[in-house]
Phi, psi and omega in degrees: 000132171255151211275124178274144163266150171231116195262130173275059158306117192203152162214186197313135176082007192248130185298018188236333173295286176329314171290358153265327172333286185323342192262284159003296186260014171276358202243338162328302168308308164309323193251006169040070168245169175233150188273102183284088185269124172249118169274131199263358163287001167233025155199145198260005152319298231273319166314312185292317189297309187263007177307336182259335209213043185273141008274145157235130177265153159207205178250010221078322202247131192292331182259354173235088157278175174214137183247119147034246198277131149218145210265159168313290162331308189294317207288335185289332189269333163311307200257322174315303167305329157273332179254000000 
């Protein structure tokens, strides 16, 4: 079986980042993801795209993200259209 990631752009210290975790893992399980964390302080595409508007979770494809505040709901209605 191969293993899906959900990928976490995020980097050191950030408080907003932790408040998504809570939203994040309840939903892991469901979609039987594993959480993948990227620090975007170590590229700088990822710095530009994502500097103002970290944590973003995504799938892999750099343009279809989900940004910063999101409810719990949103990421499930979010992840249900993708997976």
């Amino acid at each position: 079986m191969v293993e899906r990631k959900l990928i976490f752009y995020t980097t050191l210290g950030c408080s907003l980042c932790e408040k998504a975790k809570v939203e994040i893992w309840p939903l892991l399980e469901k979609y039987q993801l594993t959480l993948q964390p990227v620090d975007i302080a170590d590229d700088e595409q990822l710095s530009r795209l994502f500097g103002w508007s970290i944590p973003v979770v995504g799938l892999g494809v750099i343009e279809d993200v989900l940004c910063w505040p999101f409810a719990r709901e949103e990421l499930d209605h979010w992840l249900s259209e993708r997976l």
